[in-house]
N, C-alpha and C positions, 0 to 999 in steps of 0.2 A: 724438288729433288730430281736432279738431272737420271737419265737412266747407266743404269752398270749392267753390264754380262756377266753373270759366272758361268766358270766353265769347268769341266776337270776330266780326269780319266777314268774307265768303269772297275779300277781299280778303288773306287771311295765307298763302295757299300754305303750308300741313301737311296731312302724308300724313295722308289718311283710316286708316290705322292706329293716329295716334297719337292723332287725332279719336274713334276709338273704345277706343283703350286709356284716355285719360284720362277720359271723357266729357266731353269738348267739345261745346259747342253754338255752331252757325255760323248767323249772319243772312244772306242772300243779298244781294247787287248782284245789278240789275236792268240786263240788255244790251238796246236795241234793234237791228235790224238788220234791212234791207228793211220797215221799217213794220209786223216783228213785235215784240213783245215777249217776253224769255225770261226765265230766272231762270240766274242763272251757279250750277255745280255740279250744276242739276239739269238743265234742257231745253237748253242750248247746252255746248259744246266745242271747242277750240281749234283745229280740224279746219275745223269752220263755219265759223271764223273767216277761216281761212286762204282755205277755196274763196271765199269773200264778197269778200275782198279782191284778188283774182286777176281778177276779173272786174267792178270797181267803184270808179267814182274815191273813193271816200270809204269810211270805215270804220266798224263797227259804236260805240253810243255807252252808255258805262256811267251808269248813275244810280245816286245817293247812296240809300243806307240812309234811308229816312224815318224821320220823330218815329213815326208808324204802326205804322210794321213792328218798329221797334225794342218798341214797347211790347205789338204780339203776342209778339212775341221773349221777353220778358222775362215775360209772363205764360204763356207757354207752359213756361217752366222753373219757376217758380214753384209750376205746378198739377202736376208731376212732383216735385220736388225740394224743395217747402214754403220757409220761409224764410228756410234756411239763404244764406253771404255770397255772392255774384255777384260777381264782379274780369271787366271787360270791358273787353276791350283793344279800339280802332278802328285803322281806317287813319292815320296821320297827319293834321291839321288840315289841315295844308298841301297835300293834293293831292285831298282829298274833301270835301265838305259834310257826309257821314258822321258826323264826331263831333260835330256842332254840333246835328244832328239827336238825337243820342244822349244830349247834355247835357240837354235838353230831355225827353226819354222818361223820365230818370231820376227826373225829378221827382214822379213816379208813383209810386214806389217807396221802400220802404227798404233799406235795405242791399245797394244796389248801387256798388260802387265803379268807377267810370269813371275808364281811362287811353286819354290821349290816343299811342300811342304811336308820332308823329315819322316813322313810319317807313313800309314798305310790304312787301309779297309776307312772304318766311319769316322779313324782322326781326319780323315780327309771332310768328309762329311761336317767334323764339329769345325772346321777352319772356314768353308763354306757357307756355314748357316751363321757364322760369328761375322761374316762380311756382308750377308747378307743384312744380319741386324743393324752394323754401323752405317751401310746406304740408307736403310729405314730413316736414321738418327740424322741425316741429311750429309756424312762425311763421302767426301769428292774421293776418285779410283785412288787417286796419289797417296792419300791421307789412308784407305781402306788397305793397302798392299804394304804399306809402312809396317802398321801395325800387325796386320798376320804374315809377315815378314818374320817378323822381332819372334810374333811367339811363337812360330816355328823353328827357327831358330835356336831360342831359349828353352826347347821344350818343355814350354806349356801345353803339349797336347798328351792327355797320357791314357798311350793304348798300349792292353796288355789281356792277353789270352791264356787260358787254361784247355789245354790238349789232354784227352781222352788217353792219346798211346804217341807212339815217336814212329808207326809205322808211314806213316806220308811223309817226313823227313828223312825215314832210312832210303824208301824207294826215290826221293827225289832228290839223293846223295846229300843230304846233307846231318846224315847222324851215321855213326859205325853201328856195324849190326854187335860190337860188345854191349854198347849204351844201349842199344834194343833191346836184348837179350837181359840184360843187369833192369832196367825199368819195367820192362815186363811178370819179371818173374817176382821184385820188392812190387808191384803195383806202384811204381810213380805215378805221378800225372803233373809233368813240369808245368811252369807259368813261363811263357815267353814274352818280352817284353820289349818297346822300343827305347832304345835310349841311344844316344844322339845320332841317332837317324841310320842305327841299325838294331836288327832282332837277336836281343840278347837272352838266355836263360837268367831267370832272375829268381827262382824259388822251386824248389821239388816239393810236392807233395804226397805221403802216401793215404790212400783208401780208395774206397768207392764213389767211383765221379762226382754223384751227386751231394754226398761231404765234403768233398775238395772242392768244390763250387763254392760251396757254402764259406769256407775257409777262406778262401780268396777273395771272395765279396766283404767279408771281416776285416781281413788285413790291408785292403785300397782303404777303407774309413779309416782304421788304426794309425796306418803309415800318412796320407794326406790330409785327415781331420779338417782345419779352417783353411787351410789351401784351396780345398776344390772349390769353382765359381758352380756354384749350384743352378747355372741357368738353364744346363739341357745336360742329358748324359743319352749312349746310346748304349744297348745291352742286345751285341751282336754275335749271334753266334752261326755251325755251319749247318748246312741242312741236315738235323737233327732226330733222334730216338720222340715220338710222339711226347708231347710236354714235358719234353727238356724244359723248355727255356723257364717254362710259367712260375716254377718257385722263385729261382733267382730273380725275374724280374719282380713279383709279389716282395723280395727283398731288398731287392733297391731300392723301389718304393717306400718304402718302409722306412731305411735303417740311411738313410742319405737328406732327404727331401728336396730332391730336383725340382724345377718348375713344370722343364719338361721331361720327357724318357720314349726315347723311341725303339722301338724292336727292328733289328734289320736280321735279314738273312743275309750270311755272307755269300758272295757270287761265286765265280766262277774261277775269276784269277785269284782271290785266296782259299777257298777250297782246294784246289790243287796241290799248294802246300801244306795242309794245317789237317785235311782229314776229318773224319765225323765227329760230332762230337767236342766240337770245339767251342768256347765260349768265351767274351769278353764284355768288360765294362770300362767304357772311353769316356772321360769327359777332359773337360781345361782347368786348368790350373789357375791361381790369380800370380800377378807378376809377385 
């Protein structure tokens, strides 16, 4: 098996273990907040986040991957790893500048094959660890970028979250303070979801978070049954009320039967928009 690079941006939420099992190599988003600048993964945390927001009408603000960074990015692996093939998955087109920046880096370069991959937080993640399996399988960069192409694409990756409240979307202009005011007071707790490679409301629900959790995890089995590829799913949520996550994932477990299931905390660049309290369950589709 010839060797492959994966690559992507710290917009994919995967555990730093598997960052190190495979050697991945991650680009950083750049957060400002309070008129500092930080680097997500390495100088801020979703802690910051939270105390920043608590005490501030406005919210910390993530910047796109530059042509710049990407192209230290890429010669930084390059001067470790020689010129074996690069497969670098980004954020989706659709909610970053990120891969547009990246098109343009690549031109630098040979054998870098750039996917746009639609998506966000650990669909990035499941597009990664799916290219990672088919190098295992002996398939060459050309063959491996085809394919998580297509299901990117086609979306086959299907991430979708349940928000606690719409206050991180009012503050980060992206809901009216009536839908604030109206979901607040019924207790919604919407489901956002991606579809063709932007974040669409796709379900309100009302109660107490931790029923609507449960609800939601019901309805991804109900709505995608023998669709889903049960080879891995992730059950990612934001930095969290102490044992949030452990029922819903005790349910996944359960009421799916993945092979795999990995827990992530989501980082820095979707904390920002998404707020506490936030949960999802990512996995792939079959064609």
């Amino acid at each position: 098996m010839s060797k492959i690079i994966f690559s992507s941006d710290s917009a994919c939420d995967i555990p730093q273990s598997l960052i190190e099992q495979h050697n991945i190599y991650i680009v950083n988003f750049s957060i400002t907040m309070g008129g500092e600048l930080y680097t997500d993964r390495v100088s801020i945390n979703p802690q910051m986040i939270y105390d920043y927001a608590a005490t501030h009408k406005d919210l910390p603000k993530t910047s796109a991957v530059n042509t710049e960074e990407h192209i230290a990015h890429f010669k930084a692996i390059r001067e470790k790893e020689g010129n074996c093939p690069i497969i670098h998955i980004t954020i989706g087109d659709g909610f970053s500048l990120t891969y547009k920046a990246a098109v343009e880096a690549v031109k630098e370069f040979e054998n870098i094959y750039l996917i746009d991959s639609a998506t966000l937080s650990s669909g990035i993640a499941l597009l990664l660890l799916k290219g990672i399996d088919l190098a295992k399988e002996g398939k060459n960069a050309t063959e491996i970028y085809e394919i998580l192409s297509k299901d990117a694409k086609g979306g086959l990756v299907q991430a979708s979250f349940v928000l606690e409240s719409l206050n991180y979307l009012y503050k980060g202009g992206r809901c009216s303070a009536l839908k604030l005011l109206g979901a607040n007071l019924l207790k919604i707790r919407p489901t956002i979801g991606v579809v063709e490679g932007k974040m669409k409301p796709v379900d309100k629900m009302k109660g107490k978070p931790a029923e609507v959790v449960k609800r939601y995890i019901q309805k991804l089995k109900e709505e995608y049954g023998d669709r889903i590829d049960l080879t891995r799913a992730f059950v990612t949520n934001s930095l969290s009320d102490p044992d949030y996550e452990k029922e819903p994932l005790a349910m996944v477990k359960e009421l799916f039967g993945f092979k795999e299931i990995h827990h992530q905390i989501a980082g820095c660049t979707i904390t920002t928009h998404c707020g506490k309290n936030t949960l999802g369950v990512l996995f792939m589709l079959k064609e």
